[in-house]
C-alpha positions as CSV (number, residue, x, y, z in Angstrom):
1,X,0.0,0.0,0.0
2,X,1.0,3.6,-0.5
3,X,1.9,6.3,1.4
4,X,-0.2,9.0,1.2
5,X,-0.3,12.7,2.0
6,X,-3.4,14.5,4.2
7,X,-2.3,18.2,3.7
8,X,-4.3,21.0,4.7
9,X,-3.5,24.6,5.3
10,X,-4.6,25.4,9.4
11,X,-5.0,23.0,11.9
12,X,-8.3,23.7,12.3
13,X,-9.3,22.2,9.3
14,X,-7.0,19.1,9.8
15,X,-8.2,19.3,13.8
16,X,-10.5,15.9,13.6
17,X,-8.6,13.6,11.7
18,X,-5.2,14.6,14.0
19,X,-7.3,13.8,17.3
20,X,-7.4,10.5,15.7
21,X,-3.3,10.0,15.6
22,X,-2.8,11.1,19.4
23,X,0.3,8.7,19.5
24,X,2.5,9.7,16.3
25,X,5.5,11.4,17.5
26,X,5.6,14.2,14.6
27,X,8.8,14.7,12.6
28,X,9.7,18.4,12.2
29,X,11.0,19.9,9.2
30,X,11.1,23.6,7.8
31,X,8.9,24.6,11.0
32,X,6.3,22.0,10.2
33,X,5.1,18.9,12.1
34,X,5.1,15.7,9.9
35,X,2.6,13.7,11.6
36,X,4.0,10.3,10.0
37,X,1.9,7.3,11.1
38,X,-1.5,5.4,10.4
39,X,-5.0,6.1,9.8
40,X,-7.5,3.0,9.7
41,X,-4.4,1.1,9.0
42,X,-3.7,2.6,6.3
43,X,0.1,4.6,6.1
44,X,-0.2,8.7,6.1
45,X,1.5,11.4,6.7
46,X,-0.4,14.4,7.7
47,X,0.7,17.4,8.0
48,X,-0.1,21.7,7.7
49,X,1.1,23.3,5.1
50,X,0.4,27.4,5.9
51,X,-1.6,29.4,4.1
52,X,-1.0,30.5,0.6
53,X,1.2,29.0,-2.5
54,X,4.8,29.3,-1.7
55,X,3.6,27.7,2.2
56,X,2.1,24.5,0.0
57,X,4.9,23.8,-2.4
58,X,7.4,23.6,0.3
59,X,5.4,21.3,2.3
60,X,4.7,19.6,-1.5
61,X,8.5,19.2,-1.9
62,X,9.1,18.3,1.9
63,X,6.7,15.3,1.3
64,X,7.8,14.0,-2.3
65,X,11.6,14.2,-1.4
66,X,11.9,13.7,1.8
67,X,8.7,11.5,3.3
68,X,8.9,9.6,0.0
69,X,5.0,10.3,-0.4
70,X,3.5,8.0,-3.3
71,X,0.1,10.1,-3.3
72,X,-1.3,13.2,-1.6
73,X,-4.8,14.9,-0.9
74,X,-5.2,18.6,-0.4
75,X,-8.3,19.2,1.9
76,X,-9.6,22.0,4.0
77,X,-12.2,24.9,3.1
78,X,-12.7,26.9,-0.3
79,X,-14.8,30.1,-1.4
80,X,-17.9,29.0,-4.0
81,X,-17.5,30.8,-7.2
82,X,-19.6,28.7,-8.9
83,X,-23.3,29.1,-8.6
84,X,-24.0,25.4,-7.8
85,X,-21.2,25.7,-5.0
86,X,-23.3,26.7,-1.9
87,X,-21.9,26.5,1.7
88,X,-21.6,23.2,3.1
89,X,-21.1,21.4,-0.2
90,X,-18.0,19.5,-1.2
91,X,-15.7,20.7,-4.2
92,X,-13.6,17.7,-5.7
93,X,-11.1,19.1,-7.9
94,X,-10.4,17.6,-11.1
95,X,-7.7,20.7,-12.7
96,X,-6.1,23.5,-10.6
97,X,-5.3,26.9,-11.9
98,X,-3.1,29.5,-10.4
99,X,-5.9,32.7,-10.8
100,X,-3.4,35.1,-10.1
101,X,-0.3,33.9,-13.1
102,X,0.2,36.7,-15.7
103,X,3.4,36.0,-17.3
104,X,1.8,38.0,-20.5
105,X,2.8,39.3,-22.7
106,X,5.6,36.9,-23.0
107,X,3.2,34.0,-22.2
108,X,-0.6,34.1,-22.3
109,X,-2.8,34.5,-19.0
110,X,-2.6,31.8,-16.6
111,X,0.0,29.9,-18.6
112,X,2.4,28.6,-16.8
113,X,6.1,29.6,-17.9
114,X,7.7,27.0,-20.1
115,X,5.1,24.8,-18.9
116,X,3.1,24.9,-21.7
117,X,-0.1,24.5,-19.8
118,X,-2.6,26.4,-17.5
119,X,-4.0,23.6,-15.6
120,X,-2.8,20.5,-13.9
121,X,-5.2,17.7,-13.8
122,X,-5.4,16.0,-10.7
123,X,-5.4,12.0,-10.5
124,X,-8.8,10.9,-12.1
125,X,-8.8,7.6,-10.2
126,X,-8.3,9.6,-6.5
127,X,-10.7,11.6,-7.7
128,X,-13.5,9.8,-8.3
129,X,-13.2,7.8,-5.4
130,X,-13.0,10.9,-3.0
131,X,-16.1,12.0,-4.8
132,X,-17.6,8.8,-4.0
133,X,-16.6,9.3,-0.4
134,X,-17.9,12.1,0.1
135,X,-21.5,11.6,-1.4
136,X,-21.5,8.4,0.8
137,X,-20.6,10.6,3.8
138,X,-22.9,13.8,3.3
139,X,-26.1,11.1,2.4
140,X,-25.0,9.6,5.6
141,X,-24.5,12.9,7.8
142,X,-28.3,14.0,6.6
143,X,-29.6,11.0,8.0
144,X,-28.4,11.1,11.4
145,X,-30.2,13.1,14.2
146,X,-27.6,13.8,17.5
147,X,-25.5,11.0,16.3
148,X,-22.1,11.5,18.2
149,X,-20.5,8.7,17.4
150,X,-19.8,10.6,14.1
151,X,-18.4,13.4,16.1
152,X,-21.6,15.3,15.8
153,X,-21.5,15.6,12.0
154,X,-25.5,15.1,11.5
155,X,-28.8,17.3,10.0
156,X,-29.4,19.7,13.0
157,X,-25.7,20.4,13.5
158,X,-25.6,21.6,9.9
159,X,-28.7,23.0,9.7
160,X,-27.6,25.2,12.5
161,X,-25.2,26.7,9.3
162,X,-28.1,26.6,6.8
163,X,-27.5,23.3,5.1
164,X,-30.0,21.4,4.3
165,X,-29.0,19.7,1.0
166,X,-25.2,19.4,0.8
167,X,-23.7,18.4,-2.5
168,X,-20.6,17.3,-4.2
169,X,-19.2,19.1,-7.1
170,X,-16.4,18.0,-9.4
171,X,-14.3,20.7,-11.7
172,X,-11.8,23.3,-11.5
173,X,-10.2,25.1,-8.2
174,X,-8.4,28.2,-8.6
175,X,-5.6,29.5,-6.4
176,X,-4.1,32.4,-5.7
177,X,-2.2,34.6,-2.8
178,X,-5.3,36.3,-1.8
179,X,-8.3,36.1,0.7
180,X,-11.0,36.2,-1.6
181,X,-13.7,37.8,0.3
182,X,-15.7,40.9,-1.7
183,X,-18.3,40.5,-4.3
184,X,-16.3,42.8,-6.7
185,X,-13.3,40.0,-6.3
186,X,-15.7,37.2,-6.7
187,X,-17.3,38.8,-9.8
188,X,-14.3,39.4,-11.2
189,X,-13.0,35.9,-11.0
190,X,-16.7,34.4,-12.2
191,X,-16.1,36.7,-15.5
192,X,-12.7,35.6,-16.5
193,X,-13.0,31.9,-15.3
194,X,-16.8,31.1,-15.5
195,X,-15.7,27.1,-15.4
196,X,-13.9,27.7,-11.4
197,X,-16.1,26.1,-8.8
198,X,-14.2,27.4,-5.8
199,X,-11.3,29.5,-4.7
200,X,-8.5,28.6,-2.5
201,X,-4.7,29.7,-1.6
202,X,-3.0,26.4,-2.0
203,X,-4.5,23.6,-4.2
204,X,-2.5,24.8,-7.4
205,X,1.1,25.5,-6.2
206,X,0.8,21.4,-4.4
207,X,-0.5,20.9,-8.0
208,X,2.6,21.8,-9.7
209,X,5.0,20.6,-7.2
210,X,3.3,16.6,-7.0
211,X,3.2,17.2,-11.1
212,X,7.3,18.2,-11.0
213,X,7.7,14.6,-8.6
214,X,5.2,12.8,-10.6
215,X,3.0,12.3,-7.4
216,X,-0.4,11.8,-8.1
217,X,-3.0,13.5,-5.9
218,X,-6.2,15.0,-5.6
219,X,-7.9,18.3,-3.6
220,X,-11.5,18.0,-1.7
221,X,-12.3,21.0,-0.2
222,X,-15.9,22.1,2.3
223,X,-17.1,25.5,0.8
224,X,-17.3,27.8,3.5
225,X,-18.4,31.0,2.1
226,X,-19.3,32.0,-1.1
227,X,-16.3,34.4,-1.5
228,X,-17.6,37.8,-1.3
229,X,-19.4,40.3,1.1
230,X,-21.5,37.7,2.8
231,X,-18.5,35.6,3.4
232,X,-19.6,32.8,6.2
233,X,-19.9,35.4,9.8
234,X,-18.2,32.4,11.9
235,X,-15.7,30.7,9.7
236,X,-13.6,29.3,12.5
237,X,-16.8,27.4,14.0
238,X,-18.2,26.2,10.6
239,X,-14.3,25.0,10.3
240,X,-14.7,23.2,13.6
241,X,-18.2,22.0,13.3
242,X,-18.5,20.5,9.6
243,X,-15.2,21.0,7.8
244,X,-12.9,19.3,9.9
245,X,-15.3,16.7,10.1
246,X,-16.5,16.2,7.1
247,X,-11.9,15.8,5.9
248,X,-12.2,12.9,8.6
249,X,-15.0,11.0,7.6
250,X,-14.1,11.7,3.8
251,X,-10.6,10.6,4.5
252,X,-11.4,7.7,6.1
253,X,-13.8,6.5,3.8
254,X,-11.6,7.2,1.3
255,X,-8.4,5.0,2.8
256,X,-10.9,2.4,3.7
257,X,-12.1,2.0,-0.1
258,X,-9.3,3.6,-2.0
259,X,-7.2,0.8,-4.1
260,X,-4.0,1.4,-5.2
């Protein structure tokens, strides 16, 4: 079996599945805690990367060259761009785009320098099957009423953030060094990438680095907000309440179906 990668970007998104490895003795590297140990029996290493692009592909690099990762997941929370996006649904990504590259008018928009490309695609096979996860653990959350032996993840404790219907979305997830929080921002990014389901700060810089190692790997990510003036009033709860728990149970389902 593989050793595989659970990166996210603050340990509040990453805060359930780490109660889970209370034992692992974490290996430090470039200021970061390399949680290296398993999950269901299956072989991880999970670690945070910090926020934005340069933060994620040195934690990318850490992993492929020195942990000797054979796949890695990005997960944490995103800002819905898309209209179908809507808080509390799941965003698989199946390309990732740096939003803010402009290498023009030597290359065009988004292209990435002597790359060739704009995109990376992640690994259609993770992919899927996180999809699948996650459908099999949002169907399962909606059906459970005070349920803690799913750490609370059920209908009233999401309803309490206005979910009522979560969904799963697969597409692209654009990055970029900036908090996307403002309608004008949003609108802005809607117009010149009408495709982009969410936003993020980290999924395309891991992206490029696993692509560089020849890692495959995938990014799942909880919308949280729909990226602009009404961004999500508690963000740090709905982190700890559905996000972190919805990584864990999709994680886990994952690892438990996943085969390599």
């Amino acid at each position: 079996m593989s050793r595989i990668a659970i990166v996210s970007a603050m340990r509040q998104e990453l805060a359930a599945l780490l109660r889970r490895m209370p034992d692992e003795v974490p290996v430090v590297r470039a200021g970061r805690a390399f949680q290296v140990g398993h999950l269901d029996g299956r072989e991880i290493v999970a670690v945070l990367s910090g926020v934005g692009k340069v933060a994620a592909a040195t934690t990318a690099t850490l992993l492929a060259g020195e942990f000797g990762v054979e796949r890695a997941i990005f997960t944490g929370t995103a800002g819905g761009l898309h209209e179908r996006a809507r808080v509390g649904d799941v965003v698989v990504a199946d390309a990732l785009l740096q939003h803010d590259m402009d290498a023009s008018p030597l290359f065009p928009r988004y292209e990435l320098p002597f790359y060739g490309k704009d995109r990376f695609r992640t690994d259609p096979t993770m992919s899927v099957a996180l999809a699948d996860a996650a459908r099999a653990v949002l169907d399962a959350a909606m059906q459970r009423h005070g349920d803690e032996a799913h750490d609370g993840l059920d209908a009233e404790r999401l309803a309490g953030f206005g979910v009522r219907s979560p969904a799963v979305h697969s597409g692209l997830v654009v990055s970029g060094d900036r908090f996307v929080a403002t309608s004008a921002e949003s609108d802005d990014l809607r117009a010149r990438l009408p495709e982009a389901l969410a936003v993020e700060m980290e999924g395309a810089a891991l992206a490029q680095v696993c692509h560089d190692f020849r890692v495959p790997f995938a990014v799942v990510r909880t919308v949280s907000d729909r990226a602009d003036d009404a961004a999500h009033v508690d963000f740090m709860r709905f982190v700890d309440d559905v996000a972190s728990r919805y990584t864990l149970e999709i994680v886990r389902r994952f690892l438990r179906d996943f085969a390599d």
